[in-house]
C-alpha positions in Angstrom: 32.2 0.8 -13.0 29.6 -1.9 -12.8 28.0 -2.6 -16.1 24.6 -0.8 -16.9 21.5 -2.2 -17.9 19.2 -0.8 -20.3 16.0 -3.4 -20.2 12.8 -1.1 -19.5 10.1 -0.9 -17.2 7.8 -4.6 -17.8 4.3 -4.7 -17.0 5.1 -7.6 -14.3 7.7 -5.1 -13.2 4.7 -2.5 -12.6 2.6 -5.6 -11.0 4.7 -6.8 -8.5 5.7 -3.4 -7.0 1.5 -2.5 -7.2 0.6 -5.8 -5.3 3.9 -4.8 -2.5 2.0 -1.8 -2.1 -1.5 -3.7 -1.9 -0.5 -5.5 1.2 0.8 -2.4 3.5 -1.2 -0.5 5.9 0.8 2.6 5.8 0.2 2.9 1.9 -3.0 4.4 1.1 -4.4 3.3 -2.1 -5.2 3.4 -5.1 -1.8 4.1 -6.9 -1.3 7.2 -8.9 1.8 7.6 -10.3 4.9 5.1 -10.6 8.1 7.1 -12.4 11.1 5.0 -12.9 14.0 6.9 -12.2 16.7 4.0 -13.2 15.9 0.4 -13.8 15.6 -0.6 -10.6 14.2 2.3 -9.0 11.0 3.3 -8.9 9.0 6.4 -7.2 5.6 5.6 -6.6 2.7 8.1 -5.3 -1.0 7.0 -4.4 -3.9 8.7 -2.9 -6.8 10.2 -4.5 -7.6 14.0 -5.4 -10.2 15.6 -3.6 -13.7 16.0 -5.5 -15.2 18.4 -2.7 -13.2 20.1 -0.4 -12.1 17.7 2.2 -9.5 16.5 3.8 -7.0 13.4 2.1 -4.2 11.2 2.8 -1.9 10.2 0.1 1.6 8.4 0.2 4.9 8.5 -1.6 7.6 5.7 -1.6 10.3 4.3 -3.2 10.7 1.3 -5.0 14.0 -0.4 -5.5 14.4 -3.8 -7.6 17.3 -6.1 -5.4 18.4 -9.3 -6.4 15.5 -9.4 -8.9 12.7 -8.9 -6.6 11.2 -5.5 -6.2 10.6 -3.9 -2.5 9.7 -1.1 -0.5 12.3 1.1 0.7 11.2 1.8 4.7 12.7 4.6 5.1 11.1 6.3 1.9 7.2 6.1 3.1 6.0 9.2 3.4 2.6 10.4 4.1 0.8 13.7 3.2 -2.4 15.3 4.9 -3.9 17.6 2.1 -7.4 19.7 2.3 -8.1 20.5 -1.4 -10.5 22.7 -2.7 -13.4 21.9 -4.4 -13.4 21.9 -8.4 -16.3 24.5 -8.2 -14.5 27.1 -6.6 -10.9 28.4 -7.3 -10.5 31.0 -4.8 -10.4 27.7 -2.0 -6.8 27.2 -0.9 -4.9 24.1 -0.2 -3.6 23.6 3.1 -0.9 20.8 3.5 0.1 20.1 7.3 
């Protein structure tokens, strides 16, 4: 087995996978959420949460750090059509399509 490395998450780490995301069309902003699941992988979420009830688009992805460089797995884009409910009213449901 291959040896493991331990160094964490750096803030230029969290920069460069932010300004990947920056540049695509298919990844609606801002960023939400990044969650490292090792080292070199990272699962990302951005979108924004719904203030009145309306309809919203956000997008999850993974990030994977190769050869020192972090990129965009393709294959891992996904996005999500959500209609929240308004803060004001809790009986509203959530419809995901």
């Amino acid at each position: 087995m291959g040896e493991v490395s331990l160094r964490p998450l750096t803030v230029e780490d969290v920069r460069e996978v932010i300004a990947l995301a920056r540049v695509r069309k298919d990844v609606v902003q801002p960023i939400v959420s990044i969650d490292a699941e090792s080292t070199d992988k990272l699962k990302v979420s951005t979108g924004r949460e719904p203030l009145q009830f309306r309809t919203f688009v956000h997008t999850n992805f993974i990030a994977l750090k190769r050869n020192g460089k972090w990129e965009i797995d393709n294959n891992s884009v996904k996005q999500e059509t959500v209609t929240g409910p308004s803060y004001y009213d809790p009986d509203e449901s959530v419809i995901v399509e």
